[in-house]
N, C-alpha and C positions, 0 to 999 in steps of 0.2 A: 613501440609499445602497443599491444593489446588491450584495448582500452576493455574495463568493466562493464561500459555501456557506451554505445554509439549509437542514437537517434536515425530513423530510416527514415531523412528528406530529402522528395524530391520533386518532381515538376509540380505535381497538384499544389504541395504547400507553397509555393516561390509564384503559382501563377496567384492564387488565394490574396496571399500577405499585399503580393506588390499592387494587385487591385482596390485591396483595403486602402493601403496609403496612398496611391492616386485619388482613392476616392475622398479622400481629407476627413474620413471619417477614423479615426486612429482610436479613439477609447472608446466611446458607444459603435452602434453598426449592426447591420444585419448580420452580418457572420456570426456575430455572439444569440443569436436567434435560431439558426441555421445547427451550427455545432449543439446547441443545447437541445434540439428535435431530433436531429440524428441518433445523439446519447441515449437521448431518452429510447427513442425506439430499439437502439441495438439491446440497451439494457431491459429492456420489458416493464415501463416503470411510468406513471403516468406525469411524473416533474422530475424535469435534472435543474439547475442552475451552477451556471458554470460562476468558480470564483477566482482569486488572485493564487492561492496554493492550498495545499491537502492540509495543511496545519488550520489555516482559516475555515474548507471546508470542516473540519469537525468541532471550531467554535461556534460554527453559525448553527451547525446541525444541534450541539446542547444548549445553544443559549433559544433555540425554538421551539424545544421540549418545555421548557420553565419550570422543571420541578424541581418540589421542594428541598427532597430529599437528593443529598450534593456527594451523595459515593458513587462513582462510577470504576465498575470493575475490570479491568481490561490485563491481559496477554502483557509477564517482565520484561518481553522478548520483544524488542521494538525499535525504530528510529525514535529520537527524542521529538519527534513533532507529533505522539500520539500523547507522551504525556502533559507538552505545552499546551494542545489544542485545550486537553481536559484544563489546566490550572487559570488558562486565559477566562475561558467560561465561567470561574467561579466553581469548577467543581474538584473534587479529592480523589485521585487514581491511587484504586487499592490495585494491587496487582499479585497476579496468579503465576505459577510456576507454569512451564512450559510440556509438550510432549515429547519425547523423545523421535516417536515416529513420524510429525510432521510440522514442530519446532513451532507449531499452533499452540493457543492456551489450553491446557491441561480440564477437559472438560471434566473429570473427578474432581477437583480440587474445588471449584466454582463455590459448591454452595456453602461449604466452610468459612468464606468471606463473605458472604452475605448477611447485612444486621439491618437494624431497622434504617438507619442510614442508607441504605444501597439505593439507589436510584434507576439506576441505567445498568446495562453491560454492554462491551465495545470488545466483542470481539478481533482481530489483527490477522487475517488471512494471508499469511507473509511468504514472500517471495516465490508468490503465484500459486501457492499449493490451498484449497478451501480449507476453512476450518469443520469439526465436525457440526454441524447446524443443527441435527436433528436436539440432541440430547442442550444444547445451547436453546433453543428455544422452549424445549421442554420447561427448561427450570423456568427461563423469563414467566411464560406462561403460570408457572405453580407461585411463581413471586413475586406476580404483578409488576416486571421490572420493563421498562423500555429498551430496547434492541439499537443501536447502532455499529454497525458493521464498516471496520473501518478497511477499506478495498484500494487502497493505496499500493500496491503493489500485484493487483490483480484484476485489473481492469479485462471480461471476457473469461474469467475461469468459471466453471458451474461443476455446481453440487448438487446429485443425482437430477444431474438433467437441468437443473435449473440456475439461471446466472446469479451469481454472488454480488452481494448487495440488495437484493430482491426478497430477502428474507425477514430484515430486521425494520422497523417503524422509517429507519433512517440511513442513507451507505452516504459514505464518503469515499471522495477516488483521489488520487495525486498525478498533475499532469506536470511534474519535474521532469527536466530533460534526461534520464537513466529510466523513465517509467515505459509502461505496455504503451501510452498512447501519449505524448506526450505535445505541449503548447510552447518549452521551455519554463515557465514558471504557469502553474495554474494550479487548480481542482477543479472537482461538481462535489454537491450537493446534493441527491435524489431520492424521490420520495413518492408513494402512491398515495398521500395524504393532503387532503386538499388542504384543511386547514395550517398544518406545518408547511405546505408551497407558499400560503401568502404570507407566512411569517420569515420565512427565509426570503422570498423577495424584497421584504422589509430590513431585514438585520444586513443585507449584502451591502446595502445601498444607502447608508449613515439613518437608518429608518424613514427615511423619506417613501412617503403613499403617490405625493407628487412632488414637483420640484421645491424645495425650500419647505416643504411642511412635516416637520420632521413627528411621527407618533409614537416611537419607541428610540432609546436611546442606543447607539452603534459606530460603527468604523465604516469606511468606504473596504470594503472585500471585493471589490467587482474585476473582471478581466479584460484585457484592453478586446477592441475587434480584431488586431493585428495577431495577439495571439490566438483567437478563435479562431480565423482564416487559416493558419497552424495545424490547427484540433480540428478541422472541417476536413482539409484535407489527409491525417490521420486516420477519425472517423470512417471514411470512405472507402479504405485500404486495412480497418480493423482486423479483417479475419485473415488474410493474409499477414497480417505481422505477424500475430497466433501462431497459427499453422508455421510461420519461418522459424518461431523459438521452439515450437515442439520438433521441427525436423532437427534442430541442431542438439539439441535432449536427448534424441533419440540416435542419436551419430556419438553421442558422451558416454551415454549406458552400453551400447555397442563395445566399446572400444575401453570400458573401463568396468566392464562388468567381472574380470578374471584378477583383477590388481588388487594383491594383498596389500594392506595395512589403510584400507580407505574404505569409507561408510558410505554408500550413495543416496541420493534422496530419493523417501518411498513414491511408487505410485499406489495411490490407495483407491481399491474400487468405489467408483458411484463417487468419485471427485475429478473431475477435471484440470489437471496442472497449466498451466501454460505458461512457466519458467519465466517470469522474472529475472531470475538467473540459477545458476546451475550450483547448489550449493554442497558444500561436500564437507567429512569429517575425517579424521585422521585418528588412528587408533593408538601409535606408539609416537610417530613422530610429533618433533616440536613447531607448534604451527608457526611463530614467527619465526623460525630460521627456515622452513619449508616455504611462505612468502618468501622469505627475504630472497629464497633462491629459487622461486621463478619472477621476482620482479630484475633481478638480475638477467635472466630470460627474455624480457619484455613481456612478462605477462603481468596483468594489472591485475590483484587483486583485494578484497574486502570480508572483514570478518562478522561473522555470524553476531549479532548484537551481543553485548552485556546486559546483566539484568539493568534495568532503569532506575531502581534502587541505589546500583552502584556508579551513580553517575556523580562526580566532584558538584554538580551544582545543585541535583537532586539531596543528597546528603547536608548541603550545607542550609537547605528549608527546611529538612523534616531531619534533626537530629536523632531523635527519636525512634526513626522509624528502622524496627529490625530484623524485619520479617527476611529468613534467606529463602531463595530460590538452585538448591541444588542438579537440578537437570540443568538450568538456562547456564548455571556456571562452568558447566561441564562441556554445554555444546560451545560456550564460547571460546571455551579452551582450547579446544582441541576443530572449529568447525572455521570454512571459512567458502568463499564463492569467488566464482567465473564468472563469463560473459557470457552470456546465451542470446547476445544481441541479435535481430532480425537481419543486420546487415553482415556478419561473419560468415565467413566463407567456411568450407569444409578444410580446405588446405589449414585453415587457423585452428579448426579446432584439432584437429590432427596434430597440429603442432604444437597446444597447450597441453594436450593426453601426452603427446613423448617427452616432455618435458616434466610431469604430473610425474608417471614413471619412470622419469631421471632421476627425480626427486626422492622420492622413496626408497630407491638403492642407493643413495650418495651415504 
């Protein structure tokens, strides 16, 4: 099997970890000092703080904002850890239809969801591709709203020149083992706000300012050293992962740019991609029987989200809630992703393309 995603470790992370745990320092540690300086620098950002996952980083990032006002607007199109993060926090994910061109949140549709309730907005830059930022900020700006930028699946893509996450009050990243950069289980936190750094250093950490004195109320979110020893050695070797997904992206478009009845993902100027994974749409054929016969193939594959709307547990909190999302339901249909993993070889991916267009003449 061709796995959807394979993790690229190796000597740095193994010398890293097995130092850590010699050193008997296994949940506190320098590592998690180290990793979170590095971040911050690669990201351009004057605070990261590393935490236990990307679901926690975007509790901690809204519950350090504290406002009032509990709508926060974010992208249908999503893992469900974007809209647990919002409901942990105490706040109400209205959610926006999608774009067809880069399966981002529909910057048209934005302000039509916006009421005096809206709070924040949390854009979803998903699977590696930027969201459009300019006209996203725009509005925040006209409506006084808070920016969080949820970068969970783009850890290193930039938008016109500039890295994502960098844009909004707040970014959130996901260091799960299928991510750009990954701890096994983690996130950051990052913020060029001083005030918001010491409240997240607060909220990570059960509120404690020092040991046992607790000033705001919270969960332990923190990450172990062992995983930061992980993400230090990741870190280190950042741009080389990049560079390894965009070279297999570009070995995909090659080789699948003439293949009728498939939609490939745009590259859109003044965005930077760096694939996540390789996500693709099918125009006529039916996508689970199209999986089903490259999993039969050995190729591992995963479908483009549903709206979050229509998730069995979502539905069963908000009965009420009926807003459709016609594009998200359309890419889910018919859309679905590869592996653009840094450690795939050329011969792999050559082999999931003849298999792609096996697929399509079957």
């Amino acid at each position: 099997m061709i796995p959807i995603a394979e993790p690229w470790i190796g000597e740095e992370e193994l010398k890293y970890v097995t130092d850590a745990v010699k050193s008997g320092w296994i949940a506190k540690g320098d590592y998690i000092q180290k990793f979170e300086k590095k971040c911050a620098e690669f990201l351009g950002v004057n605070y990261a703080f590393a935490v236990c996952s990307g679901t926690a980083a975007l509790e901690v990032a809204l519950r350090a904002l504290e406002l009032d006002k509990k709508d926060a607007i974010t992208s249908s199109c999503s893992c469900a850890a974007t809209a647990n993060g919002i409901l942990h926090a105490g706040y109400n994910p209205i959610f926006v239809d999608i774009s067809k061109d880069d399966y981002n949140i529909d910057v048209n549709q934005i302000e039509r969801h916006i009421t005096n309730k809206t709070g924040v907005m949390i854009p979803i830059h998903l699977f590696g591709q930027p969201c459009n930022m300019d006209p996203i900020m725009e509005i925040a700006k006209k409506h006084n709203l808070k920016v969080i930028e949820d970068c969970a699946q783009t850890f290193g893509a930039k938008y016109k020149g500039k890295t994502v996450g960098t844009f909004g009050d707040l970014a959130c990243f996901s260091f799960y083992a299928n991510k750009i950069l990954t701890t096994g289980e983690g996130g950051l936190v990052s913020t060029n706000n001083p005030e918001l750094a010491e409240k997240i250093k607060l909220l990570r950490n059960q509120g404690q300012n020092y040991p046992f004195h607790h000033v705001v109320y919270s969960y332990n979110f923190k990450i172990t050293n062992m995983q930061a020893a992980i993400g230090l050695g990741q870190i280190e070797k950042i741009k080389e992962i990049i560079q390894k997904r965009k070279d297999n992206a570009k070995i995909y478009f090659q080789m699948l740019k003439d293949v009728k009845g498939l939609i490939l993902p745009k590259e859109i100027s003044g965005r930077e991609h760096n694939f996540f994974s390789f996500p693709l749409m099918l125009k006529d054929k039916s996508k689970e029987e199209f999986c089903h016969f490259l999993e039969k193939k050995g190729i591992e594959t995963r479908p483009i989200f549903c709206a979050m709307s229509e998730q069995p547990y979502f539905k069963k909190m908000f009965p009420d809630y009926k807003e459709k999302y016609p594009v998200n339901d359309e890419v889910y249909s018919k859309g679905f992703y590869v592996s653009c993993s840094p450690t795939l070889k050329k011969e792999e991916i050559k082999y999931i393309v003849s298999s792609i267009k096996d697929g399509l003449n079957v």
